[in-house]
VOPAGU-2260 file (C-alpha; in pm, 1 decimal, decimal comma):
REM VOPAGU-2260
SITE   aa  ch    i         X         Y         Z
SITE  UNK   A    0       0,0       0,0       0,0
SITE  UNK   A    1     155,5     371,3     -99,7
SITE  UNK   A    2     137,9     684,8     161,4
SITE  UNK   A    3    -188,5     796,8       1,5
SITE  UNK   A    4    -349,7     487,8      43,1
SITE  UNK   A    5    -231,7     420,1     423,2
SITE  UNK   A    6    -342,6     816,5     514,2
SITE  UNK   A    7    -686,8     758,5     399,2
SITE  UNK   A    8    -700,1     448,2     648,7
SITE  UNK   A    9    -605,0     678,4     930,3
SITE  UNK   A   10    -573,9    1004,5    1029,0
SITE  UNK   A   11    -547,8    1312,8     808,3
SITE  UNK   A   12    -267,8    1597,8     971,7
SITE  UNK   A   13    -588,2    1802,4     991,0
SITE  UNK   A   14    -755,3    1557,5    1210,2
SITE  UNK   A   15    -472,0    1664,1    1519,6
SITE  UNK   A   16    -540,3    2004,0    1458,1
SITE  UNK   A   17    -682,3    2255,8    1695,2
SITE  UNK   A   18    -688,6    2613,2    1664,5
SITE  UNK   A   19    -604,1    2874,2    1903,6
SITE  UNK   A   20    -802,2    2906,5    2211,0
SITE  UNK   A   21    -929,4    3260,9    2099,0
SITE  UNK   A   22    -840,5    3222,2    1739,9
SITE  UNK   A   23   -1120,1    3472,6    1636,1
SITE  UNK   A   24    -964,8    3759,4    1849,5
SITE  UNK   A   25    -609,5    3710,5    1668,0
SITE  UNK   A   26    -455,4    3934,2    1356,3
SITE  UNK   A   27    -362,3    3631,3    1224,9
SITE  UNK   A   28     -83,7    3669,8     874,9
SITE  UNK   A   29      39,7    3359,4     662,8
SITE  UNK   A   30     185,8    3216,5     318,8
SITE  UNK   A   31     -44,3    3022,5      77,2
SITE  UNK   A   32      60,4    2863,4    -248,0
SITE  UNK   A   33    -166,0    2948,0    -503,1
SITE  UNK   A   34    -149,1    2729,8    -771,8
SITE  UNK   A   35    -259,3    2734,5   -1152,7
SITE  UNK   A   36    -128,7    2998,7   -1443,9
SITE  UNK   A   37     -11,9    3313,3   -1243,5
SITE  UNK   A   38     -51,5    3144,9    -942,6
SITE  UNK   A   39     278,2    3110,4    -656,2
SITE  UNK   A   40     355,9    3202,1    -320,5
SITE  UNK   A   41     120,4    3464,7    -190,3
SITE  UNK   A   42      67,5    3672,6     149,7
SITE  UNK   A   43    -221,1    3536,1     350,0
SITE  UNK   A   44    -407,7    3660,3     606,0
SITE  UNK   A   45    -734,3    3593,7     833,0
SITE  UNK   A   46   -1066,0    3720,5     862,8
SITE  UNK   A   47   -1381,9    3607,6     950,0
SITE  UNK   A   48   -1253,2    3238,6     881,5
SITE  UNK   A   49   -1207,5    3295,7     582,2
SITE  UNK   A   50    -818,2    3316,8     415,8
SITE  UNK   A   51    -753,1    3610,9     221,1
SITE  UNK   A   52    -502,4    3662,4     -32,1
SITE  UNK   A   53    -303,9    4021,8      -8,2
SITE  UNK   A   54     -12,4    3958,1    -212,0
SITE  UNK   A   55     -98,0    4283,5    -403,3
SITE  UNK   A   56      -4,2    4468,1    -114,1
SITE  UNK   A   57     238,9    4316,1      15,1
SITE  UNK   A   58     428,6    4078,7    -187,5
SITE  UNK   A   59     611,6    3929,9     129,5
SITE  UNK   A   60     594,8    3889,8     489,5
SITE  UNK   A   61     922,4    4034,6     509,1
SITE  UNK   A   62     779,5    4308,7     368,6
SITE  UNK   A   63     460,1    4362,3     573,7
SITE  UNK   A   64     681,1    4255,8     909,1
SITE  UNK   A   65     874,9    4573,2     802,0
SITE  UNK   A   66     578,6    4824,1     841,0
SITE  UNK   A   67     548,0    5072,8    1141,8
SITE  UNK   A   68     176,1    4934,1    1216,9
SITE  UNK   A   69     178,1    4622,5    1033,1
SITE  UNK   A   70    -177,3    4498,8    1234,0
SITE  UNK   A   71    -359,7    4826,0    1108,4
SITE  UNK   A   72    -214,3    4781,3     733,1
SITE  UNK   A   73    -372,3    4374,5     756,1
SITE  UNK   A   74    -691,5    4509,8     867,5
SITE  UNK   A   75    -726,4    4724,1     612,0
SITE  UNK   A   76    -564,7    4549,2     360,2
SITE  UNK   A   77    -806,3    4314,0     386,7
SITE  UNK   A   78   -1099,7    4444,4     222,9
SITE  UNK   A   79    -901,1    4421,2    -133,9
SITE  UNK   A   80    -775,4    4081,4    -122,3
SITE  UNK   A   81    -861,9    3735,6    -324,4
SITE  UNK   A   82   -1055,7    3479,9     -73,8
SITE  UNK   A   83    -871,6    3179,4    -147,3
SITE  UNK   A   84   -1133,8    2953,9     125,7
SITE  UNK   A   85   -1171,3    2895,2     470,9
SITE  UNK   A   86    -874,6    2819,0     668,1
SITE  UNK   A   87    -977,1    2464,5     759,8
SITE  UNK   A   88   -1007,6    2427,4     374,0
SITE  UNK   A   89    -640,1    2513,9     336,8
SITE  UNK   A   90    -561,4    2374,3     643,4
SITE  UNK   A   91    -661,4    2022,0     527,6
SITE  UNK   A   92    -534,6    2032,3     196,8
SITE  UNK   A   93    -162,0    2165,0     335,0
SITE  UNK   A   94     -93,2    1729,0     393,4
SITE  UNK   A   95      96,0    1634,4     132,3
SITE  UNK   A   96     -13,8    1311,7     167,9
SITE  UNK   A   97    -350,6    1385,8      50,6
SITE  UNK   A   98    -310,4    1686,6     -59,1
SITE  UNK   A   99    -508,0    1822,8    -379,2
SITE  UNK   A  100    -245,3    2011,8    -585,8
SITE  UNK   A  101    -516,2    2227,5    -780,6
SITE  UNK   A  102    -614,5    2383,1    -439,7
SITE  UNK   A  103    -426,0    2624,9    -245,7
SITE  UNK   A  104    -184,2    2466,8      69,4
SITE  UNK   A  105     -26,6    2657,5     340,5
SITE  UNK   A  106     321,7    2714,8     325,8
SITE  UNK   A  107     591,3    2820,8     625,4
SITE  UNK   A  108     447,5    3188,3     713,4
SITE  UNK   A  109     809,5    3333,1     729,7
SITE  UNK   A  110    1017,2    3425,1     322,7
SITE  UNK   A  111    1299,3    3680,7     291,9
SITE  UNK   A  112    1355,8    3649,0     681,6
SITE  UNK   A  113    1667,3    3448,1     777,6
SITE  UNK   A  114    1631,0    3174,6    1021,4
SITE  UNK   A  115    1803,7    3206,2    1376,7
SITE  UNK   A  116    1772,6    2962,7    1673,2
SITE  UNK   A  117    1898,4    2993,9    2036,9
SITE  UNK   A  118    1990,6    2719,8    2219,5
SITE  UNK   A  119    2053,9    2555,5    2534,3
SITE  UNK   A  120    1756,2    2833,9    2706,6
SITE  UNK   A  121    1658,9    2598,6    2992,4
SITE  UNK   A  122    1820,0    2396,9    3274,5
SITE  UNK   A  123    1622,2    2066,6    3138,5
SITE  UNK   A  124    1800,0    2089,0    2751,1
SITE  UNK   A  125    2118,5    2207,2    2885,0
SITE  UNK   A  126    2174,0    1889,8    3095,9
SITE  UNK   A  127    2070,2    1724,1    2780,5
SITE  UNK   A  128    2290,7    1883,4    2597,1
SITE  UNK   A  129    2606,3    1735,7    2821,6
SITE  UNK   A  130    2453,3    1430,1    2777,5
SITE  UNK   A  131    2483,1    1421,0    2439,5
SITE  UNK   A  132    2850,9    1532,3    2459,7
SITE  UNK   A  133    2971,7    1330,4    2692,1
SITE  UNK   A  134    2771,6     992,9    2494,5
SITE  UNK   A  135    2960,0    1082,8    2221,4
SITE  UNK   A  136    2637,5    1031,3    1991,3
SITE  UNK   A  137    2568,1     693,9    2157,4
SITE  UNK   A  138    2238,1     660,0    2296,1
SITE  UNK   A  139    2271,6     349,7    2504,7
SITE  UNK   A  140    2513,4     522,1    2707,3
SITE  UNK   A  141    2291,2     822,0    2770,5
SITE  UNK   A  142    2105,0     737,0    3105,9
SITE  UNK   A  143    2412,0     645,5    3277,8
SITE  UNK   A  144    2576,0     968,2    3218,1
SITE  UNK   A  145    2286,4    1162,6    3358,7
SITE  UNK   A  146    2228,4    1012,5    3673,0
SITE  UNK   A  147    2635,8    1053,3    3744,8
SITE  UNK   A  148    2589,8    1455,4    3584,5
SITE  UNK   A  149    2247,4    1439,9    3828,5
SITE  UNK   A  150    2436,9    1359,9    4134,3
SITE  UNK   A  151    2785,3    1522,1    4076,2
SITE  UNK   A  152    2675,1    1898,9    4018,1
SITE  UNK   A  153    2417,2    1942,0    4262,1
SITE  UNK   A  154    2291,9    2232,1    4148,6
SITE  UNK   A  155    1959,1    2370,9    3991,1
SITE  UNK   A  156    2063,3    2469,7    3706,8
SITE  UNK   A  157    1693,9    2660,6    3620,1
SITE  UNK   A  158    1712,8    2850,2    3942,9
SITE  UNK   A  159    2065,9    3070,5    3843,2
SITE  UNK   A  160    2053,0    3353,2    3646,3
SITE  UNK   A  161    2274,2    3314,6    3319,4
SITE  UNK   A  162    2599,4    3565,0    3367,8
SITE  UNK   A  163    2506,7    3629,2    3723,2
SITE  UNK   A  164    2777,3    3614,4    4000,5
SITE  UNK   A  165    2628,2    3310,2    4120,6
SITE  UNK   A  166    2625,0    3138,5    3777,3
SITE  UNK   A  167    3027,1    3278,1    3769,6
SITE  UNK   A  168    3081,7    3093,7    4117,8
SITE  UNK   A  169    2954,4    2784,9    4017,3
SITE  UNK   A  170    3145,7    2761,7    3614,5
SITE  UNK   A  171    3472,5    2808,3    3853,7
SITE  UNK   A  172    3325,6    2515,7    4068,4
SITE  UNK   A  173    3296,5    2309,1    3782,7
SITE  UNK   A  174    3586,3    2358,9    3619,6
SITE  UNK   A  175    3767,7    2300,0    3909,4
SITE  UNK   A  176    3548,0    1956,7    3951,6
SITE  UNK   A  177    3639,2    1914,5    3539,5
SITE  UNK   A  178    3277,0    1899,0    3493,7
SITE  UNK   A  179    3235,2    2225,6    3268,7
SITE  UNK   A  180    3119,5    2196,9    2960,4
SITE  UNK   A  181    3065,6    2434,4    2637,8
SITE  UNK   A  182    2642,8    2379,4    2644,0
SITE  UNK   A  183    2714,7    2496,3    3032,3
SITE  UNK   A  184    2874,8    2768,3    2910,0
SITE  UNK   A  185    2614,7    2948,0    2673,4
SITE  UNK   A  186    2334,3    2795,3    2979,0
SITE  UNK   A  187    2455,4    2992,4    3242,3
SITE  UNK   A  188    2710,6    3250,1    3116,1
SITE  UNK   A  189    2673,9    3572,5    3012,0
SITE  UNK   A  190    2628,7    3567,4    2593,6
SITE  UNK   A  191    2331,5    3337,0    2438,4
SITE  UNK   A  192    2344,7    3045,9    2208,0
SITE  UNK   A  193    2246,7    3231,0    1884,1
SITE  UNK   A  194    2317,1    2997,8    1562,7
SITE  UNK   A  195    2139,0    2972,8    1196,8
SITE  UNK   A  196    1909,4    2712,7    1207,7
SITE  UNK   A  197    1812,6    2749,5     841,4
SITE  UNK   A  198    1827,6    2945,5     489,2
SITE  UNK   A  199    1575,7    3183,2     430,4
SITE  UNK   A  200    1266,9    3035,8     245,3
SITE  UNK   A  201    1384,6    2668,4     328,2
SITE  UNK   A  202    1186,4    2601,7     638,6
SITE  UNK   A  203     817,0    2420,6     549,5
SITE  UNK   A  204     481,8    2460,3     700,5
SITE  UNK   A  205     201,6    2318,2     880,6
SITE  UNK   A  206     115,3    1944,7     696,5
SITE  UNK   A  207     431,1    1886,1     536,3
SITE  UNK   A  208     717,4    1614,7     575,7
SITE  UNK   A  209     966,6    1684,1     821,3
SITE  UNK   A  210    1307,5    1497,7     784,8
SITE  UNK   A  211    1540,8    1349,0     996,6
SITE  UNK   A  212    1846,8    1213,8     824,9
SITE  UNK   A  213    1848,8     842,9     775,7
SITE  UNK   A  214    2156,9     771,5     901,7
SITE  UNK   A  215    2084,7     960,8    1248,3
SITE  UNK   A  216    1960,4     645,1    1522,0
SITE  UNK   A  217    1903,7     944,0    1770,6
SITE  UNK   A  218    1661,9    1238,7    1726,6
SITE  UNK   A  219    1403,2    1433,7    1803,0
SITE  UNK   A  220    1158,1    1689,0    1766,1
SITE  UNK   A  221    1200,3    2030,9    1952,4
SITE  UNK   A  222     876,8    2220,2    1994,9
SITE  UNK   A  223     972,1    2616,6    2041,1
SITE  UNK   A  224     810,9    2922,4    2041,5
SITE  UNK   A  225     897,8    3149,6    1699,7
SITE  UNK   A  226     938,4    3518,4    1730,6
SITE  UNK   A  227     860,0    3720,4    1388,1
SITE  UNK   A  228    1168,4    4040,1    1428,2
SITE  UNK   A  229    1160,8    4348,5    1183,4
SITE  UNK   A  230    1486,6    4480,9    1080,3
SITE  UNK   A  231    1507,4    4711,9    1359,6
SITE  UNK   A  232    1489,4    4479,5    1593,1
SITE  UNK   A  233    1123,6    4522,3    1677,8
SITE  UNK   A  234     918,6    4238,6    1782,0
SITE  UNK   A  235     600,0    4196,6    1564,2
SITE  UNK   A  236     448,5    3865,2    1644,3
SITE  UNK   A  237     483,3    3515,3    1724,0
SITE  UNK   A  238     442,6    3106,8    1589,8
SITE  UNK   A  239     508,8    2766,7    1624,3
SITE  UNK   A  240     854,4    2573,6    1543,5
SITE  UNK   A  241     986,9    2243,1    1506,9
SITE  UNK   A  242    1353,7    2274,9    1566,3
SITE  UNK   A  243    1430,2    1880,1    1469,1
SITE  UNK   A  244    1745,6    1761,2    1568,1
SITE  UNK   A  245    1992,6    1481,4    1530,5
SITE  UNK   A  246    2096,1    1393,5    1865,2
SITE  UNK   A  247    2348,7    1195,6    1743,0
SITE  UNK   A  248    2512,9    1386,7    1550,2
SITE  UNK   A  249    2586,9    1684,0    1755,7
SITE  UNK   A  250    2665,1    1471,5    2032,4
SITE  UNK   A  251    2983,3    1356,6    1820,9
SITE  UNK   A  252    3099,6    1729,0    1804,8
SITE  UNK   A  253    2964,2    2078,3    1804,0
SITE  UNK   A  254    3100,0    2149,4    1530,4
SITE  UNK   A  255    2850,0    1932,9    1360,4
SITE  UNK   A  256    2591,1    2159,1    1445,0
SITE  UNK   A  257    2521,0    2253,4    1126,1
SITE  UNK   A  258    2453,4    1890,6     997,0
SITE  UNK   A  259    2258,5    1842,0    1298,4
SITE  UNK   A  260    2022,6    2122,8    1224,8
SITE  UNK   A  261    2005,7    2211,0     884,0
SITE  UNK   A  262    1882,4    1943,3     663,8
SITE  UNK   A  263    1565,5    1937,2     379,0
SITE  UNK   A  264    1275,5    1939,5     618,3
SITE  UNK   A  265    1445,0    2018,0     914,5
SITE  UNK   A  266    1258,4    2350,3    1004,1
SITE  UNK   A  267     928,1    2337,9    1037,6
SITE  UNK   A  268     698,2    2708,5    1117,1
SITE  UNK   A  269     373,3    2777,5    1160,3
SITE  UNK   A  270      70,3    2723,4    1073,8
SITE  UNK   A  271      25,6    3140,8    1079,7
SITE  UNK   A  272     157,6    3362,3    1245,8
SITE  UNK   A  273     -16,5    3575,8    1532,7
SITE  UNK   A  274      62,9    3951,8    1540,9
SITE  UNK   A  275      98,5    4144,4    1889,2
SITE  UNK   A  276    -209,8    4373,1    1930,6
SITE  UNK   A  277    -437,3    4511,3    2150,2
SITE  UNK   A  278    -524,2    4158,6    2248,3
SITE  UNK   A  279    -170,0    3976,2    2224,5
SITE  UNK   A  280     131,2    4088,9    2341,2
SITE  UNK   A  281     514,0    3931,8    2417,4
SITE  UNK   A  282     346,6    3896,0    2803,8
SITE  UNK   A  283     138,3    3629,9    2657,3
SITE  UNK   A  284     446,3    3400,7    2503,2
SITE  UNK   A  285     643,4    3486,6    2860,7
SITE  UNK   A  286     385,5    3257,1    2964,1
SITE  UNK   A  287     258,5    3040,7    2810,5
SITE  UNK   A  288     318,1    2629,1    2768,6
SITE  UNK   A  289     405,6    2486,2    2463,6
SITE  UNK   A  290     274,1    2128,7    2409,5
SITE  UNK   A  291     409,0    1809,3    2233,8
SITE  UNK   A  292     248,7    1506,7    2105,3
SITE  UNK   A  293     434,4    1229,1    1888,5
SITE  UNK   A  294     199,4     930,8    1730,2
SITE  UNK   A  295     351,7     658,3    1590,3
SITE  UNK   A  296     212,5     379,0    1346,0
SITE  UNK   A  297     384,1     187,0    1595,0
SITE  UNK   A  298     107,1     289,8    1847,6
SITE  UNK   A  299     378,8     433,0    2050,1
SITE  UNK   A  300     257,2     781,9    2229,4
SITE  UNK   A  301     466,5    1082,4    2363,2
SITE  UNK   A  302     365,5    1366,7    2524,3
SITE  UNK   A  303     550,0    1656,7    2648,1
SITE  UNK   A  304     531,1    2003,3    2813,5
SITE  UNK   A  305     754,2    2328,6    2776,4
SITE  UNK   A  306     689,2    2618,3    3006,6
SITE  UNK   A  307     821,0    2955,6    2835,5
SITE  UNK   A  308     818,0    3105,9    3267,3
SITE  UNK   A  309    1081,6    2839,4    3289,4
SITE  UNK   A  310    1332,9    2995,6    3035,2
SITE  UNK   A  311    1682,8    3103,0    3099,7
SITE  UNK   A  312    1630,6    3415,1    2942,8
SITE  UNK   A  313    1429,4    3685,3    2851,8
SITE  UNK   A  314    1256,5    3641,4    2490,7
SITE  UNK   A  315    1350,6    3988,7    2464,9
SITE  UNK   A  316    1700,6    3945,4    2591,0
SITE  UNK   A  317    1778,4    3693,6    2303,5
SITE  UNK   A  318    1640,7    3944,5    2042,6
SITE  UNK   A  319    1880,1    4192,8    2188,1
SITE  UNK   A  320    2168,8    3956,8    2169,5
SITE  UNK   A  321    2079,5    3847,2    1794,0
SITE  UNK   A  322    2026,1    4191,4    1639,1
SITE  UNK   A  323    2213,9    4487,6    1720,3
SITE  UNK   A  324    2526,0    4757,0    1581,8
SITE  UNK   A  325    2754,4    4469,9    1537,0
SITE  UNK   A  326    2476,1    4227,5    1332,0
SITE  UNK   A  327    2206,3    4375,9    1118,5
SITE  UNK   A  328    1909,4    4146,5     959,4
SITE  UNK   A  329    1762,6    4374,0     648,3
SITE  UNK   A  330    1501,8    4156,7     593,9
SITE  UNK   A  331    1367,9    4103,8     917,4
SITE  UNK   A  332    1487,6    3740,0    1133,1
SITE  UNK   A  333    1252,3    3490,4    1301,6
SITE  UNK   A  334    1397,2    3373,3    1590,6
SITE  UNK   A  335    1370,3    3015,8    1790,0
SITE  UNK   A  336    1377,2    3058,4    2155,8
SITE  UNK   A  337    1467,9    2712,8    2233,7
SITE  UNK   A  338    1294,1    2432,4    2438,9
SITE  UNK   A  339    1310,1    2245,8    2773,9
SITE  UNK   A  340    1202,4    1936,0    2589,7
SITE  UNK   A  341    1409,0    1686,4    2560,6
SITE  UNK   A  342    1271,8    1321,2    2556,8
SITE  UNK   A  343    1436,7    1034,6    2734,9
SITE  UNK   A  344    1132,5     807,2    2726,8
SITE  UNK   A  345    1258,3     464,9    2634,3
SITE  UNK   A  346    1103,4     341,6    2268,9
SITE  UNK   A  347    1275,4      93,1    2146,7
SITE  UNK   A  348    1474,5     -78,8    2410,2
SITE  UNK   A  349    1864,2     -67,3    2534,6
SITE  UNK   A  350    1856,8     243,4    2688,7
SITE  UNK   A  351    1890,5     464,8    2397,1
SITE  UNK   A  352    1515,7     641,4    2486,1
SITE  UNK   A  353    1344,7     836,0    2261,6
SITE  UNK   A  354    1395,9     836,7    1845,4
SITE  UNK   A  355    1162,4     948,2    1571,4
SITE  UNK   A  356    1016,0     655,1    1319,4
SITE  UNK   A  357     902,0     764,9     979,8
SITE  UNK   A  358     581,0     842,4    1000,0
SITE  UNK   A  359     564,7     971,3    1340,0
SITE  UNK   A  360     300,6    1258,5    1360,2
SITE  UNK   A  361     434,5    1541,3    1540,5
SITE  UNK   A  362     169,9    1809,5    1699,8
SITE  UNK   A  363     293,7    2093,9    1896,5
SITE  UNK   A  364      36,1    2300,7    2020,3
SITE  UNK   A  365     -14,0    2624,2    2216,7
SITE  UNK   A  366    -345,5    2805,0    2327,1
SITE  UNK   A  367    -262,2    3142,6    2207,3
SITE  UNK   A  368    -114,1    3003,0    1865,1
SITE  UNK   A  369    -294,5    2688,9    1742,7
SITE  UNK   A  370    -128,7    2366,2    1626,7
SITE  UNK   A  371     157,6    2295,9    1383,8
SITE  UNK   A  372     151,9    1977,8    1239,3
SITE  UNK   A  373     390,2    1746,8    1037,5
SITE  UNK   A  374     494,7    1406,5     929,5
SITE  UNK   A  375     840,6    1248,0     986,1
SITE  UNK   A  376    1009,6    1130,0     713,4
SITE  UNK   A  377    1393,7    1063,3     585,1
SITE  UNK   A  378    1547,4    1350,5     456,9
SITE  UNK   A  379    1573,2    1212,4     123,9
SITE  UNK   A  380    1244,8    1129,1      82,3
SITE  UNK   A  381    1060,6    1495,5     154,4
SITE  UNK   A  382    1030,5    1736,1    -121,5
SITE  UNK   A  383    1336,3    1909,2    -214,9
SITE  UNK   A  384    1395,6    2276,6    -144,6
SITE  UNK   A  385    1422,5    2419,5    -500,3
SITE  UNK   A  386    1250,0    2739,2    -459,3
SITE  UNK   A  387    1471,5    2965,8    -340,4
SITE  UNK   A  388    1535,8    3346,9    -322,4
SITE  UNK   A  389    1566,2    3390,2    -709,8
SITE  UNK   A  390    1313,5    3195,2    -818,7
SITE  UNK   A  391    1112,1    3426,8    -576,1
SITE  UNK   A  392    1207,5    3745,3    -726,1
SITE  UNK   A  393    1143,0    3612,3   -1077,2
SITE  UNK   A  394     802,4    3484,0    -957,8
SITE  UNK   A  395     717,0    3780,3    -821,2
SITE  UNK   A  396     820,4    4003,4   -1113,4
SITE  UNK   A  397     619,4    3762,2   -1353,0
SITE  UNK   A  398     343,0    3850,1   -1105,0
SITE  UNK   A  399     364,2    4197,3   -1142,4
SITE  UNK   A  400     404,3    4202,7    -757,1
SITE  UNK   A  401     803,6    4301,7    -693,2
SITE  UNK   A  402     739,1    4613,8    -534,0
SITE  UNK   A  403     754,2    4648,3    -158,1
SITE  UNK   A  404     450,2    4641,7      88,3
SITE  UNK   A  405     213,4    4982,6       4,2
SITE  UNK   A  406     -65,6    5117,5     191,7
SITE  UNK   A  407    -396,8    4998,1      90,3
SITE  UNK   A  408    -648,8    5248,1      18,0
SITE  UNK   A  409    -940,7    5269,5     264,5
């Protein structure tokens, strides 16, 4: 039996899908593909359940995240766009498993903006993180290693302030101890974890494959909290993020970072994302909880729970420490702010815990932002990232929509 044929004997992505708690109060602003002659990437945004094509105004997010009131240009902008459906409409046909390819699909909400992840953010990860280093990439030797790292730094890690004098006192404990380690170092010192998780227009959206590569025996998903950055540094809205990782991989060298994190499916964003307004503001993400569920055809079940009042840092901090006079983002950034998730339930036996199966659905969910919802596969197997920045522009210029974000008239 193909995919097609298996999906339609089980659940749709749609089906473990659930919008946000008060997802009729939100400015809500996405990317559609809109196919057929003319058709391509367009600039999507909510109203009255209905999506609402605005690419005419605003050829980009990019370009709309780049406005001074970008919330008061969507509402008016509105009134002159091209209703492509409902959103559960899209919404259902964004699985590529089943997805109709005459119909328009949701795509990652995020384009021009490059792709920037912090790490190590809370005390759970971090201890994961020299877990992984010390394993060497070997996952039967992983619970071992953090009992011993458990009962030979006696610390809470979550309780110290990262750069304070107390965070200082301990590093010199630990080094004394030879216990310190580089993920300890960007935990609890004084400059953030800030890397490139991805290229800009290469991350995918809600209902499509996410891969892990197939020679990784280690991973796992890592359900974040994205923030949506202008240029300047301002902080416009918020989403949903799958930062997928290869355990494995990173945990033979840091310097594999890069092969750990960016690979064809590997960033996963959306489904929309929220702007701050009246109703929604960075308080909100300061506290909210960010929920994980994994499925597997297997029948195997994991849930999970990250609470953003248990991060390391300030949301706004990290935005400080990724934009500033020494690194500029012209096209706006969206931003990662890492997780406290980091699964150690035991799937397949030997000690090596948890590890991602093709197939595996992966639902991470939060009340103020909806659900983003994908697929595992192998990296090989997902659709290749071929549309990038140039094909863009020459889309957009065959379009007749390469000029920046204007003003709608009212």
């Amino acid at each position: 039996m193909d995919r097609l044929g298996a999906t339609l004997m089980t659940k749709t992505l749609f089906d473990h899908y659930t919008p946000a708690d008060d997802f009729a109060a939100g400015t809500w602003v996405g990317r559609a593909l809109v196919p057929g002659a003319g058709g391509g990437p367009a600039v999507v945004v909510v109203d009255g359940g209905e999506l609402v094509d605005i690419s005419r105004m605003a050829a980009t997010t990019a370009a709309l995240f780049e406005l001074d009131d970008p919330v008061g240009f969507v509402r008016s902008a509105v009134r002159q766009g091209v209703r492509l459906g409902t959103v559960e409409a899209v919404l259902r046909n964004s699985d590529v498993a089943v997805r109709d390819p005459a119909r328009p699909w949701l795509l990652s909400p995020v384009d021009c903006q490059a792709i920037k992840a912090a790490g190590v953010t809370f005390a759970a990860s971090m201890v994961e993180r020299v877990v992984e280093e010390q394993a060497k990439g070997d996952p039967a030797a992983a619970d071992a290693i953090r009992q011993a790292l458990a009962d030979r730094i006696g610390a809470d890690l979550g309780s110290i302030k990262p750069g304070s004098e107390t965070a200082s006192a301990l590093k010199a404990a630990l080094v004394e101890r030879g216990l310190w380690s580089q993920y300890l170092e960007v935990g609890i010192g004084p400059d953030a974890e800030i890397f490139t998780k991805a290229q800009p227009l290469s991350s995918v959206g809600f209902g499509a494959d996410i891969g892990v590569h197939p020679a990784s025996t280690w991973n796992n998903p890592e359900p974040e909290i994205v923030l949506v950055v202008s240029s300047k540094g301002r902080i416009v809205g918020a989403t949903l993020g799958n930062d997928v990782n290869l355990r494995d991989v990173e945990g033979r060298s840091a310097l594999l970072l890069s092969k750990a994190k960016d690979n064809n499916g590997s960033t996963a964003i959306g489904p929309l994302v929220r702007l701050f307004d009246e109703r929604f503001t960075l308080d909100e993400i300061r506290t909210t909880d960010v929920a994980l569920r994994v499925e597997g055809t297997d029948g195997f079940v994991l849930d999970g729970l990250s609470s953003m009042n248990r991060i390391s840092r300030d949301p706004a901090d990290l935005v400080a420490q990724t934009v500033s006079v020494h690194h500029q983002y012209p096209d706006g950034f969206c931003l990662f702010l890492g997780t406290m998730f980091a699964p150690t339930q035991e799937r397949a036996g030997g000690g090596g815990g948890f590890t991602h199966k093709l197939d595996d659905v992966v639902v991470i969910r939060s009340r103020h932002l909806g659900a983003l919802v994908n697929r595992v596969r192998h990296t090989d197997e997902v659709t290749p990232w071929i549309f990038g920045v140039r094909a863009l522009m020459a889309n957009l210029a065959a379009r007749g929509l390469s000029g920046p974000a204007v003003t709608p008239t009212l």
